[in-house]
MARSESE-35260 format. One record per residue (C-alpha): x, z negated, y. Coordinates in pm, whole numbers, always signed. Example, Ala and Ser with C-alpha at 12.3 -4.5 7.8 and 13.67 -1.06 7.14 Angstrom:
2
+--------+--------+--------+
:      x :      z :      y :
+--------+--------+--------+
:  +1230 :   -780 :   -450 :
:  +1367 :   -714 :   -106 :
+--------+--------+--------+
//
This chain:
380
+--------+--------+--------+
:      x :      z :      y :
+--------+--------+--------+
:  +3165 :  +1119 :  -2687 :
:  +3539 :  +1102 :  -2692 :
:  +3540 :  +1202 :  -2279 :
:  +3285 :   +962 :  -2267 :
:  +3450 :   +636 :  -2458 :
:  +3718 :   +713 :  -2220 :
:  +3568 :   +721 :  -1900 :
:  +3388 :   +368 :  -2009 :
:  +3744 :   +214 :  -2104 :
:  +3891 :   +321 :  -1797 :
:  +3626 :   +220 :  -1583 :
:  +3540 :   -130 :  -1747 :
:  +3962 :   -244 :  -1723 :
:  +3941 :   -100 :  -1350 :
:  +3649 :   -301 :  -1270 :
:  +3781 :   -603 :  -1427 :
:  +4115 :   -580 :  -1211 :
:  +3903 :   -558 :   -907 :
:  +3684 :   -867 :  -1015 :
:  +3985 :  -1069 :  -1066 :
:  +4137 :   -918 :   -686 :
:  +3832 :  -1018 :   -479 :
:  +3656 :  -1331 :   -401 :
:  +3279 :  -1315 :   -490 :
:  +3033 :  -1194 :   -145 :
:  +3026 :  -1521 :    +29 :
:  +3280 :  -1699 :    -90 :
:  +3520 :  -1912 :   +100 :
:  +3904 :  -1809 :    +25 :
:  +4042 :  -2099 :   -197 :
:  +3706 :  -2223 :   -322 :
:  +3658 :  -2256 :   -694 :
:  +3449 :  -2011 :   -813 :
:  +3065 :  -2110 :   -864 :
:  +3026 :  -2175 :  -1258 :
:  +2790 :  -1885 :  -1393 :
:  +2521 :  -2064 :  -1500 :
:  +2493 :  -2215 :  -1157 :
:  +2442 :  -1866 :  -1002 :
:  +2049 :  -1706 :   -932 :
:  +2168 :  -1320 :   -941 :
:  +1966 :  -1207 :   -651 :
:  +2011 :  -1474 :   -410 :
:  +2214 :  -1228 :   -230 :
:  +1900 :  -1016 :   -184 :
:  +1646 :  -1188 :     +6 :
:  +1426 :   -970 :   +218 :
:  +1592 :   -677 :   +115 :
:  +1600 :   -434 :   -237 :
:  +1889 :   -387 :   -461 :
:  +2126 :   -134 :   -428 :
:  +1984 :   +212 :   -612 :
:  +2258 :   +216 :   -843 :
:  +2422 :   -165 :   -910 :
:  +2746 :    -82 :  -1099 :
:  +3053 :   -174 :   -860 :
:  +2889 :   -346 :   -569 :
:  +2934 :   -695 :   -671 :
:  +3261 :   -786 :   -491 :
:  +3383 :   -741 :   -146 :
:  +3707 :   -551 :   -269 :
:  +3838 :   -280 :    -77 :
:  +3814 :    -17 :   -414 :
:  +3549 :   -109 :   -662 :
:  +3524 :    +12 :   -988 :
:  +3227 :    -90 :  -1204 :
:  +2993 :    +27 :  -1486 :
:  +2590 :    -37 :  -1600 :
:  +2468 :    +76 :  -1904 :
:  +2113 :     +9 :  -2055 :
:  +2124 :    -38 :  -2454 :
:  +1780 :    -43 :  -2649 :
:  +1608 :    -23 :  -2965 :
:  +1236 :   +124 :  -2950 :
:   +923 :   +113 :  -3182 :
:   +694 :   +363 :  -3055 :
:   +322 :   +393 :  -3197 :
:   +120 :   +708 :  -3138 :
:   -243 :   +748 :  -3108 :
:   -343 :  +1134 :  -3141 :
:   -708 :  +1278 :  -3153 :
:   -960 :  +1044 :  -3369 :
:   -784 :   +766 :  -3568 :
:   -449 :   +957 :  -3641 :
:   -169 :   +745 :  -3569 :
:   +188 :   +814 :  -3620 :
:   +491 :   +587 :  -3560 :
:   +845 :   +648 :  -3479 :
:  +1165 :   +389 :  -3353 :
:  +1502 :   +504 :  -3224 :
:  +1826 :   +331 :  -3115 :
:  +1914 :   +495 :  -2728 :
:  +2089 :   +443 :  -2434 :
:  +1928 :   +545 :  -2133 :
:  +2125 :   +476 :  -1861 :
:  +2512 :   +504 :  -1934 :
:  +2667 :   +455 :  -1533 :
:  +3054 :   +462 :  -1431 :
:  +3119 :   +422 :  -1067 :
:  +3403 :   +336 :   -804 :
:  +3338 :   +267 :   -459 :
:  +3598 :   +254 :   -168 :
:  +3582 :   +101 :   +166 :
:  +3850 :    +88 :   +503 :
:  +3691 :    -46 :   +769 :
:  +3409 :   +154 :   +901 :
:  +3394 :   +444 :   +655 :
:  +3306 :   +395 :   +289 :
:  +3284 :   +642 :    -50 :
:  +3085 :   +608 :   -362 :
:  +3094 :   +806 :   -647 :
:  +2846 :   +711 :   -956 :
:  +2909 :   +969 :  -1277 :
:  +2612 :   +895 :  -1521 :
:  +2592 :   +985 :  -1918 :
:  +2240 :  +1224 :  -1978 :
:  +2120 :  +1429 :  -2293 :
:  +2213 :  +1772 :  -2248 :
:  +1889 :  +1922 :  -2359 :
:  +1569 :  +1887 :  -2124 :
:  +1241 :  +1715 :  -2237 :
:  +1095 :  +1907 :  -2501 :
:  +1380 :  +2134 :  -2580 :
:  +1584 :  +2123 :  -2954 :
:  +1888 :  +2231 :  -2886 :
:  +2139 :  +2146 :  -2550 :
:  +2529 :  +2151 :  -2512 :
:  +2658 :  +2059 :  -2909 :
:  +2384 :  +2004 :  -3025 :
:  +2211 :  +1732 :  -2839 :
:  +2550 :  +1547 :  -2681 :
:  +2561 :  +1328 :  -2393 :
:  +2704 :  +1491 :  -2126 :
:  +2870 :  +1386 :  -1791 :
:  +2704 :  +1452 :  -1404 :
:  +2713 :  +1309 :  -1077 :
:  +2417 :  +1073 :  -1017 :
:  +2595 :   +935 :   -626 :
:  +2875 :  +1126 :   -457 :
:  +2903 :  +1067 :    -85 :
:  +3070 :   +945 :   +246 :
:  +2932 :   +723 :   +462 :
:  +3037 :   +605 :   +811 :
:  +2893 :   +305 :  +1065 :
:  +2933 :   +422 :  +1435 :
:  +2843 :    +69 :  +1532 :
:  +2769 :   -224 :  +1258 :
:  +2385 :   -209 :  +1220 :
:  +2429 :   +180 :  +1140 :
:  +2494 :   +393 :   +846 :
:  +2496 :   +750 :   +821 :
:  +2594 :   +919 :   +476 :
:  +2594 :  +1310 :   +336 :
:  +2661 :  +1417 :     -5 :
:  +2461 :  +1329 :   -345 :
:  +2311 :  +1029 :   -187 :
:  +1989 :   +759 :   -274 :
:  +1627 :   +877 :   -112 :
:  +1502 :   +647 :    +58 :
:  +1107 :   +578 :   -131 :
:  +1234 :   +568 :   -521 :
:  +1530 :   +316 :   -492 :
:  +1252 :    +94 :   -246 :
:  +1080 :    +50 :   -561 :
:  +1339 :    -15 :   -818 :
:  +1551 :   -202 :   -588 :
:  +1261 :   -475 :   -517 :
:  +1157 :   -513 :   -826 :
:  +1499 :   -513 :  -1031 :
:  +1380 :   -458 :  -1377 :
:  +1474 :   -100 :  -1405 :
:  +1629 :   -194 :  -1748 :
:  +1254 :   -192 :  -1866 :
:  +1120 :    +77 :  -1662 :
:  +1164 :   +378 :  -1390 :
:   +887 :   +331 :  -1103 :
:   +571 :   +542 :  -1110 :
:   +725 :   +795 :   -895 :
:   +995 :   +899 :  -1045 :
:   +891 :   +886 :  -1426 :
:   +592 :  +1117 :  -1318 :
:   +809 :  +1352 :  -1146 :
:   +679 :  +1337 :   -801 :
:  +1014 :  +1170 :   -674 :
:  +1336 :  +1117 :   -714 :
:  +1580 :   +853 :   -685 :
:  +1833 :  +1080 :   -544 :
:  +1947 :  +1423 :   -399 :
:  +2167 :  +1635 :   -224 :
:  +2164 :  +1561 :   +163 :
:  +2229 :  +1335 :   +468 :
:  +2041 :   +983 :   +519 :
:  +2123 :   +681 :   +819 :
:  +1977 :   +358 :   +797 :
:  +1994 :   +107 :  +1112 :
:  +1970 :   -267 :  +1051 :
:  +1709 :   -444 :  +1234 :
:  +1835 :   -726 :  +1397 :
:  +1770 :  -1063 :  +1245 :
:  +1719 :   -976 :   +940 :
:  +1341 :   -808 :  +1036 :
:  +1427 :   -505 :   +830 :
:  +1525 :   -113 :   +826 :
:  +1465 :   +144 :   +909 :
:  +1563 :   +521 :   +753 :
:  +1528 :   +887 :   +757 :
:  +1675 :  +1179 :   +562 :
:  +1724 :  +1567 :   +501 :
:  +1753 :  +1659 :   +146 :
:  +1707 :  +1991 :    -70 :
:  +1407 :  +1827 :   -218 :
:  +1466 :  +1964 :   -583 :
:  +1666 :  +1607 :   -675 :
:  +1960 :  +1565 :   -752 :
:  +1919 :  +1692 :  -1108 :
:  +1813 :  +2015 :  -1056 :
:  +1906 :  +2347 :   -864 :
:  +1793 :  +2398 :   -485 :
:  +1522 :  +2711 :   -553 :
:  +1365 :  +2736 :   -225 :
:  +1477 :  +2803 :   +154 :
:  +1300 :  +2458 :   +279 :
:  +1444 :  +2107 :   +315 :
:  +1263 :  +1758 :   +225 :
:  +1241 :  +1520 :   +576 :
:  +1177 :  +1146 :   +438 :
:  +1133 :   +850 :   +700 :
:  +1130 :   +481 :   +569 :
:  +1078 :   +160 :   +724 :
:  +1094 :   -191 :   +591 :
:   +954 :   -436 :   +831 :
:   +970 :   -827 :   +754 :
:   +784 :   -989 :  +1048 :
:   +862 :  -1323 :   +970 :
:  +1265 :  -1327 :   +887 :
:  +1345 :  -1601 :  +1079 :
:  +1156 :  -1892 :   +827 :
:  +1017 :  -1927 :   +501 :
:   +862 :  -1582 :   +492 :
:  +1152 :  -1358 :   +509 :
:  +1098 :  -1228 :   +151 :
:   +783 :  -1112 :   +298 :
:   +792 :   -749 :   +401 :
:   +610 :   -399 :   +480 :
:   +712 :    -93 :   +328 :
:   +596 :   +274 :   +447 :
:   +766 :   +650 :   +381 :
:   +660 :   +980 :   +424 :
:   +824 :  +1339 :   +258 :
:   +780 :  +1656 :   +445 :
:   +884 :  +1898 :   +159 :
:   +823 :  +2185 :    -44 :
:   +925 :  +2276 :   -392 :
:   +997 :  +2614 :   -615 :
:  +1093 :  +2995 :   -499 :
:   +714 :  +2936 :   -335 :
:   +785 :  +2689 :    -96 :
:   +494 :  +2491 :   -285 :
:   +380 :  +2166 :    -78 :
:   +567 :  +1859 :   -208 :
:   +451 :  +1578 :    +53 :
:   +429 :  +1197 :     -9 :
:   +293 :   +913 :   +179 :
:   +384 :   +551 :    +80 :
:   +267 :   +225 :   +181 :
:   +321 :    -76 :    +42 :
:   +369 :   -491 :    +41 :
:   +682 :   -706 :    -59 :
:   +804 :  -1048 :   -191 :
:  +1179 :  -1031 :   -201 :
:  +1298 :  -1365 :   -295 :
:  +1556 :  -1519 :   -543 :
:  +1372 :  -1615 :   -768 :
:  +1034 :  -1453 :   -722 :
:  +1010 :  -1072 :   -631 :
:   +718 :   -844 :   -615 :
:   +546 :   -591 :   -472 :
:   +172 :   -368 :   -472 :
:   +241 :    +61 :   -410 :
:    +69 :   +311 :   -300 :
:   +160 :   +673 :   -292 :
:    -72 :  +1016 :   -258 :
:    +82 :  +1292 :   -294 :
:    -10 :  +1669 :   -170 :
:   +172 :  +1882 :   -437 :
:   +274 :  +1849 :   -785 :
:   +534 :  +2088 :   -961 :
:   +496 :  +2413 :   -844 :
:   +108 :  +2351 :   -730 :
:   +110 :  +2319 :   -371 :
:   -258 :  +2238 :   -372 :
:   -291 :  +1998 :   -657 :
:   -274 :  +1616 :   -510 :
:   -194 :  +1286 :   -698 :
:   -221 :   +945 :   -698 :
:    +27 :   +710 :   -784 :
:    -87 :   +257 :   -752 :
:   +192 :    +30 :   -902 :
:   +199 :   -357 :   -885 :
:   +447 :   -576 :  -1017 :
:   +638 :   -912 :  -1046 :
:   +988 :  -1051 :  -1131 :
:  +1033 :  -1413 :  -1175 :
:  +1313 :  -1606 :  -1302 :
:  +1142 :  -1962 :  -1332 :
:  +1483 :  -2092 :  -1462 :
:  +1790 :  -1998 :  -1410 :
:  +1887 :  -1729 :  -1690 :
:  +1527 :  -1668 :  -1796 :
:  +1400 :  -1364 :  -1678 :
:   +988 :  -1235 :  -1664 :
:   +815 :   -898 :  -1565 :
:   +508 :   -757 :  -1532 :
:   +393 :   -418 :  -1403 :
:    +97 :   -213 :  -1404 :
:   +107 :   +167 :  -1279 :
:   -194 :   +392 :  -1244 :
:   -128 :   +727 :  -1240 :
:   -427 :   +995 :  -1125 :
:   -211 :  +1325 :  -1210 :
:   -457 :  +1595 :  -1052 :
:   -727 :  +1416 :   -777 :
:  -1072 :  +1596 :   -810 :
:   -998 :  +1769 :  -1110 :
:  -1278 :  +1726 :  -1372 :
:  -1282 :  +1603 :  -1640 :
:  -1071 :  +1292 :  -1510 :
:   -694 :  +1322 :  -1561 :
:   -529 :   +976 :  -1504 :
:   -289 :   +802 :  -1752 :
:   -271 :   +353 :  -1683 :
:    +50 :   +200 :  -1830 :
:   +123 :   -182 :  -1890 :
:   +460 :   -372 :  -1931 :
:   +540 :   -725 :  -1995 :
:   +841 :   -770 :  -2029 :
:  +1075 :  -1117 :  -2128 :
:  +1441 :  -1182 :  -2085 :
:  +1717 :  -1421 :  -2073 :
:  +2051 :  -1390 :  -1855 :
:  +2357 :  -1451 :  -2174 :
:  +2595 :  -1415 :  -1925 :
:  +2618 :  -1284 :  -1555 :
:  +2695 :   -914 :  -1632 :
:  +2485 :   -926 :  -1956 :
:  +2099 :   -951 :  -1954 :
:  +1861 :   -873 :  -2254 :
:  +1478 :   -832 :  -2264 :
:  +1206 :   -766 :  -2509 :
:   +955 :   -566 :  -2353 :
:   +606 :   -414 :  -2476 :
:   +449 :   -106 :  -2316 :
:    +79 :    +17 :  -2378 :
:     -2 :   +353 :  -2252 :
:   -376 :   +460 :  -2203 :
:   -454 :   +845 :  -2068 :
:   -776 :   +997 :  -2008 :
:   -889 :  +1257 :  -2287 :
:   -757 :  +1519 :  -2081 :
:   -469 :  +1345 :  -1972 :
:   -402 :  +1296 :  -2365 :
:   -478 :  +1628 :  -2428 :
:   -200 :  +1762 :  -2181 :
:    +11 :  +1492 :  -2243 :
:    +42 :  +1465 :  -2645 :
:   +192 :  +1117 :  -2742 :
:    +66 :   +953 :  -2433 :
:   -130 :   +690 :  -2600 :
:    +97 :   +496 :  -2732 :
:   +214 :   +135 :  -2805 :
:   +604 :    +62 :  -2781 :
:   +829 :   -234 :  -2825 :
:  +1178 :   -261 :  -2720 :
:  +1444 :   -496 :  -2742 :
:  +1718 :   -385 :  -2451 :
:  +2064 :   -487 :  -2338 :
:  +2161 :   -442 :  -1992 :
:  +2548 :   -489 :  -1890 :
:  +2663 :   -465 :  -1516 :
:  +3000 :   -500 :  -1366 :
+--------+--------+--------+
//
């Protein structure tokens, strides 16, 4: 925790020297700076997701350093089999992000060094106990041959995963579908390029990754091939935020080579003010069953009807084994309210409601729940 403090202090004084070194994106050398309050946060982002991972890529300064970490309080309520119910509330941080990014004219470096439990899901004991322990969540280099390319290698983003989060930008309250079930993840060892469109009509991306994520060891001789594309038709008026998302993963999984493929299709409103989107994802493979397929449906919205006041919604429907009998599909809800105290500092109170199938509750103990959380969410 020491390390930890540390790496925070360090990071948060760094960031604030680069803050005070650069003139906001946009910004005309000399001009006052735009009063806070007078700011909408992801004006900046029309017709196009936010970055995977936020922390240091709010100025134009030629080294970044920046942090993000997500703050919470939960009360969790349990239904088990008949009318047992059991309750349970923690305090928890789940995402604890330092990062410093460098640029020189066509090449650029990120590195993003996250704070995680050191003991898996379901296990007692990890490193001390249960500590928080240090790992690299981004590490890469990235170069543009020409301006409307990219090309990076290293621990980098996917390319379906941070789609998701980055149009809907209320990962503070929850992961997307994909990820939280473990059929994707947000990042991974690899190479990616993304190409501009021109006019602002979109990207589009492929990749090569181990396919294991970036949190776990490479166990088979395959690689994952992604392919992305963004497409908004109408960029040139008052649809721009209007878009068209699709990906598919070639991949395998496990000392098997297990079938880990995933198509994705989607629509998306990214506005301001007003950002949304509808997902669709089936999925040939799950863990190490090559021939088990999935289901994955996720619509949401993000409004901020005034500035600092901030409103969510999400619904994801997840059908964990397609066919199977009896039924095995777990729905989750989220509403979720919040208001803006400051630019870097956002709060929410969101409620979650969980409902599985019988079998899905029977595989999945603790899945029908109730939860309320009140979260803090800091960014530089």
């Amino acid at each position: 925790m020491r390390l930890l403090s540390s790496i925070a202090i360090a990071l948060a004084l760094l960031a604030l020297v680069a803050r005070a070194g650069a003139q906001p994106k946009g910004a005309d050398a000399g001009a006052p700076a735009e009063p806070a309050e007078e700011r909408i946060v992801g004006e900046g982002l029309v017709g196009r997701p936010a970055p995977p991972t936020e922390a240091a890529t709010r100025t134009d300064a030629q080294v970044r350093a920046g942090l993000e970490v997500f703050a919470q309080y939960s009360y969790r309520n349990t239904g088990g089999p008949g009318d047992n119910r059991t309750w349970f509330h923690v305090f928890d941080v789940p995402r604890v992000h330092g990062a410093i990014e460098g640029s020189w004219e066509r090449a650029r470096g990120r590195v993003v060094i996250e704070a995680v439990r050191s003991a898996s899901e379901g296990a007692l004991l990890g490193v001390a106990g249960d500590s928080l322990v240090l790992r690299v969540r981004e590490g890469y280099g990235a170069y543009r041959p020409i301006d409307a390319l990219e090309i990076a290698a290293g621990v980098v983003p996917t390319l379906t995963v941070p789609e998701l989060d980055g149009t809907w930008m209320l990962r503070a309250v929850a992961p997307s579908g994909l990820e939280s079930s473990g059929l994707a993840s947000p990042a991974d060892l690899g190479a990616r390029a993304s190409f501009e469109l021109p006019a602002g009509h979109g990207r589009l991306s492929a990749g090569a990754f181990n396919g294991e994520g970036y949190a776990s060891r490479e166990l088979n001789r395959g690689k994952n091939l992604e392919g992305a594309a963004e497409i908004h038709p109408l960029a040139s008026g008052a649809l721009r935020p209007l878009g068209v998302f699709g990906s598919y993963t070639s991949g395998s999984t496990g000392t098997t080579l297990a079938r880990a493929d995933r198509a994705t299709g989607g629509l998306v409103w990214q506005d301001a003010r007003v950002r949304g989107g509808a997902f669709f994802t089936y999925a040939w493979g799950v863990a190490q069953l090559g021939t088990q397929r999935a289901i994955v449906a996720s619509a949401f919205v993000r409004v901020e009807p005034v500035r600092r006041v901030l409103l969510g919604a999400r619904a994801d429907h997840v059908v964990r084994d397609v066919g199977g009998e009896p039924r095995d599909a777990l729905t989750t809800l989220w509403i979720a309210g919040g208001y803006r105290l400051a630019d870097p500092l956002e709060t929410f109170l969101a409620l979650t409601r969980a409902i599985p199938t019988t079998r899905a509750q029977n595989e999945l103990p603790g899945s029908n729940l109730w939860e309320l959380r009140l979260i803090g969410r800091v960014i530089f």
